[in-house]
Structures are given as C-alpha cells and as structure tokens.
C-alpha positions as a Markdown table, in Angstrom:
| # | Residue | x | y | z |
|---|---|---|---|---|
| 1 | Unk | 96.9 | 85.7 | 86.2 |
| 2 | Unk | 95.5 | 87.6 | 88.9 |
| 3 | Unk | 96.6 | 85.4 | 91.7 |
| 4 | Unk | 100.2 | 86.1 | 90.6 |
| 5 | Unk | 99.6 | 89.8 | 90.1 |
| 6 | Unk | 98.6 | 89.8 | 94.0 |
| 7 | Unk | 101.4 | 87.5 | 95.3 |
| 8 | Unk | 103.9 | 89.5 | 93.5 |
| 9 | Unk | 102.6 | 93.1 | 94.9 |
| 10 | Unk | 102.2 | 91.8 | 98.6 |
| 11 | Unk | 106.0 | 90.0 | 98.0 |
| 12 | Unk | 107.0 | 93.0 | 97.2 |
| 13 | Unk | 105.2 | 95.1 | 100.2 |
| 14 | Unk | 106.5 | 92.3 | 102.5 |
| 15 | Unk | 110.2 | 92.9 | 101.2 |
| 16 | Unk | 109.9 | 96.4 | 101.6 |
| 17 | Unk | 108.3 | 96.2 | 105.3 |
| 18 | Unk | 111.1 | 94.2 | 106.4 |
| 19 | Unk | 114.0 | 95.7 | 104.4 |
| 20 | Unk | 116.4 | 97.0 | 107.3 |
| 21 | Unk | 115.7 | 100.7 | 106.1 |
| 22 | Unk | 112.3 | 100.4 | 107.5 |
| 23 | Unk | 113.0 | 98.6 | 110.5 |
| 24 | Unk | 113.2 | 101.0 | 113.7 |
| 25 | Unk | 116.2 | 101.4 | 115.7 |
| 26 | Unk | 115.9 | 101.4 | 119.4 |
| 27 | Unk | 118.1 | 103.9 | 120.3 |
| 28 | Unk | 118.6 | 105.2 | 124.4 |
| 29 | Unk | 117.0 | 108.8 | 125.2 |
| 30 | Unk | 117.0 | 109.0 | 128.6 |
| 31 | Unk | 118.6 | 107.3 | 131.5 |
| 32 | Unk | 115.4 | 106.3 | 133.9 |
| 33 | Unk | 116.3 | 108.4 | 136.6 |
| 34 | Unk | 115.7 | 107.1 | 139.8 |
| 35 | Unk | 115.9 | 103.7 | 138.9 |
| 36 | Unk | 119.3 | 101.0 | 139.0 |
| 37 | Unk | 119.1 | 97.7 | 137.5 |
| 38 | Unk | 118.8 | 94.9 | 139.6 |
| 39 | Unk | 119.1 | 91.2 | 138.3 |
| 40 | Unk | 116.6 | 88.1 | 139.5 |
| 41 | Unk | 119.0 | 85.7 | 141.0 |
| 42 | Unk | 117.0 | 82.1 | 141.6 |
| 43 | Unk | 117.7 | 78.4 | 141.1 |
| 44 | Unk | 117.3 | 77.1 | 137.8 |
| 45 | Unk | 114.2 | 75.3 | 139.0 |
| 46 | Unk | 113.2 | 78.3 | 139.9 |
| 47 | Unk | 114.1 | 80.1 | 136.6 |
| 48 | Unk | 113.1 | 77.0 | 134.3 |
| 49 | Unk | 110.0 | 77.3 | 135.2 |
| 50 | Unk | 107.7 | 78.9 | 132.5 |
| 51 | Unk | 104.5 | 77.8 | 134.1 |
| 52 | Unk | 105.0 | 79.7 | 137.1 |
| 53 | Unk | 107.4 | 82.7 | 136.2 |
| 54 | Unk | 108.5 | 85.1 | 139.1 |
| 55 | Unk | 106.1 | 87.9 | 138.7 |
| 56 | Unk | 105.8 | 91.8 | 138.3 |
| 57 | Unk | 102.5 | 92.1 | 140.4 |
| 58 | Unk | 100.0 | 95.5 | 140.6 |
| 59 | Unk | 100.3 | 95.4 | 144.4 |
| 60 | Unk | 103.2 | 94.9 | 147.3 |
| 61 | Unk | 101.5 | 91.8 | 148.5 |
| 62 | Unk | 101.3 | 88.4 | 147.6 |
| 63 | Unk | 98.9 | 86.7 | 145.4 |
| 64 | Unk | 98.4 | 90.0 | 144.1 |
| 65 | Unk | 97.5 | 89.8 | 140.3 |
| 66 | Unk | 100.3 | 89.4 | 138.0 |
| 67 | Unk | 100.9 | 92.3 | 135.3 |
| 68 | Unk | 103.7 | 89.9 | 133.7 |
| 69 | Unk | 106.6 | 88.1 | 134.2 |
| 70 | Unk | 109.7 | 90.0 | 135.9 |
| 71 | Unk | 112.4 | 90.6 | 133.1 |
| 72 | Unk | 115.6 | 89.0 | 133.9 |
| 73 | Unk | 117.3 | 92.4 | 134.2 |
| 74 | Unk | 115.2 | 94.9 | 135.7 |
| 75 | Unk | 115.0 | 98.5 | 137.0 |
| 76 | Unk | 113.8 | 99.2 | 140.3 |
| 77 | Unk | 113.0 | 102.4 | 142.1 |
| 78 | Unk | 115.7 | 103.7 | 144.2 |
| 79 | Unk | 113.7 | 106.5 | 146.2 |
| 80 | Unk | 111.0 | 103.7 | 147.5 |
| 81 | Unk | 111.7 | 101.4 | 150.5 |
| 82 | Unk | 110.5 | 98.2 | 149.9 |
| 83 | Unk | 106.8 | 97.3 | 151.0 |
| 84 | Unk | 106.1 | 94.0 | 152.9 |
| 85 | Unk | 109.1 | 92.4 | 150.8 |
| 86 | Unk | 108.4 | 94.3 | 147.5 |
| 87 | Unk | 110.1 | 96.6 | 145.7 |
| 88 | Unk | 108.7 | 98.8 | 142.9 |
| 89 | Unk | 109.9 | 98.1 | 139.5 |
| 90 | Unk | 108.0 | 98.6 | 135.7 |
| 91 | Unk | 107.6 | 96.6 | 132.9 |
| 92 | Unk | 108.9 | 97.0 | 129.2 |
| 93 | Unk | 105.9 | 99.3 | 128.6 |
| 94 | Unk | 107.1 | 101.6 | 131.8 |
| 95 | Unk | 104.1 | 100.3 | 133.4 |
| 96 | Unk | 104.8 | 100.7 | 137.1 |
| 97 | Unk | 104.5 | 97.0 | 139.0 |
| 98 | Unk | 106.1 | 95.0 | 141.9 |
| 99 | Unk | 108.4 | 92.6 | 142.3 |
| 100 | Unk | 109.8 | 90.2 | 145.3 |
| 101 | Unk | 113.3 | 91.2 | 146.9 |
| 102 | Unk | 113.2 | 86.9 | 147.5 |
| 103 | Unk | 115.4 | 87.0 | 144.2 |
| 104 | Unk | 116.8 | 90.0 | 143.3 |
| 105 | Unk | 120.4 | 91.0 | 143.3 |
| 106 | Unk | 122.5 | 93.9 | 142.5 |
| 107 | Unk | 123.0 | 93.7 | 138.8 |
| 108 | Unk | 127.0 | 93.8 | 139.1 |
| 109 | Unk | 126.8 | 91.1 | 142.1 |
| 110 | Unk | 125.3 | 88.9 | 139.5 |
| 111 | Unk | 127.1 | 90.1 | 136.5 |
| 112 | Unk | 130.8 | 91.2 | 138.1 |
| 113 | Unk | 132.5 | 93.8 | 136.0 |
| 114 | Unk | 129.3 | 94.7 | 134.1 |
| 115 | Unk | 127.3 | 97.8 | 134.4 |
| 116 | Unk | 124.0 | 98.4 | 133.6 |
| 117 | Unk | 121.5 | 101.5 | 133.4 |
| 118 | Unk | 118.1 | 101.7 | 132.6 |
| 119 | Unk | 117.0 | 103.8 | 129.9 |
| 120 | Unk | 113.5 | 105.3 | 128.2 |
| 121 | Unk | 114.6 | 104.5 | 124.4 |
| 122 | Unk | 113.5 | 106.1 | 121.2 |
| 123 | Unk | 110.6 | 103.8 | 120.8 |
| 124 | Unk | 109.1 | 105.0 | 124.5 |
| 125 | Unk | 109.7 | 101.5 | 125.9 |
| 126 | Unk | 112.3 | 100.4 | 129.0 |
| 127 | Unk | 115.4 | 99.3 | 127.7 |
| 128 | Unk | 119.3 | 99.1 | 129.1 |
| 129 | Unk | 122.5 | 100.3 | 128.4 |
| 130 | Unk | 125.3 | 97.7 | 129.3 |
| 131 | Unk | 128.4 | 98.5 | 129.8 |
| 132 | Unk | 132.1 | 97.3 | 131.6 |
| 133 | Unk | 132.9 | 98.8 | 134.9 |
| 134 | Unk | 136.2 | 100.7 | 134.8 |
| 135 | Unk | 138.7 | 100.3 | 137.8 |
C-alpha cells in the first residue's frame, strides 16, 4: 500500500512539473547589441565529426582550451577585429569565447533570404530571432 501511495504522489508531481503551464517560455528581451550572426560553413567531414567538433576556445590562438563546441549559428562581436584568425564570439551561457574565421560565413551567405539576430532571452541565455529578408 505504501509503495502505490508514493508512485501515485510523485506521478502526479511529475505530471504537474511537465504540464506545459509550468514549462518556461523563452521569449527575446534584447537584441545582443554589437553582435551579427554568423553561420560555420565546413565540409560534412568536417561537420560530422562529433569527436573533434570546431571549437569556441578561451583564447585567439590555437590549441587554446576549448570552452565548447561552436553553435552552428553564432553571434560574433562586430566592434573587435579578428586576432591571429579568431574572432570573438560567446556561448549559450553568454560566456565570452573564440572561434576560427576558417569556417565562418555571413549567416545570409549561408542561409540566402534569411535573417538572423542575436538576442539575450527571458531565461538570460543567447538565443536568435530568425526571420525572411524583405526586398
């Protein structure tokens, strides 16, 4: 009896934890200013590879320590040249890091027609706002 008295409070507390009311909307606040999105741009082989992931490092300068892998889409800092073939960028926690310019693009060379704009959202983590470009 008091095994089912358990499971049936913590199936309820589960329900309740994950019922959409209680699940938190990540909404934009702020656009990142001085920050654009740029987009990494390799081979497949390149991309495929989950063992050795293109990374956001602490430093401008290889071998560097990684802080984590690059993001796919990222924002990087428009008011700092790069730095011996860096450019400074930030991870999902706005943690400040570097990335290689070896395969980054402009986000609308990569995705034509498409705009993008970093944001801080609601939950104080980077996120993007996506968007068509208008002729």
């Amino acid at each position: 009896m008091r095994f089912s008295h358990r499971a049936a409070i913590l199936a309820a507390l589960t329900c309740s934890i994950s019922h959409p009311a209680f699940a938190l909307h990540r909404t934009p606040v702020r656009a990142l200013d001085g920050y654009r999105c740029m987009a990494l741009d390799a081979p497949a082989r390149v991309m495929m590879d989950f063992r050795h992931p293109i990374p956001l490092q602490s430093e401008p300068r290889d071998g560097a320590p990684s802080i984590a892998p690059a993001l796919a889409v990222l924002p990087i800092a428009t008011d700092a040249p790069p730095t011996n073939g860096y450019v400074r960028s930030m991870n999902l926690a706005l943690r400040p890091g570097w990335v290689s310019t070896r395969w980054l693009k402009p986000y609308d060379a990569v995705h034509p027609g498409m705009t993008c704009t970093p944001y801080v959202m609601n939950d104080g983590k980077l996120g993007f706002v996506f968007g068509r470009a208008t002729q």
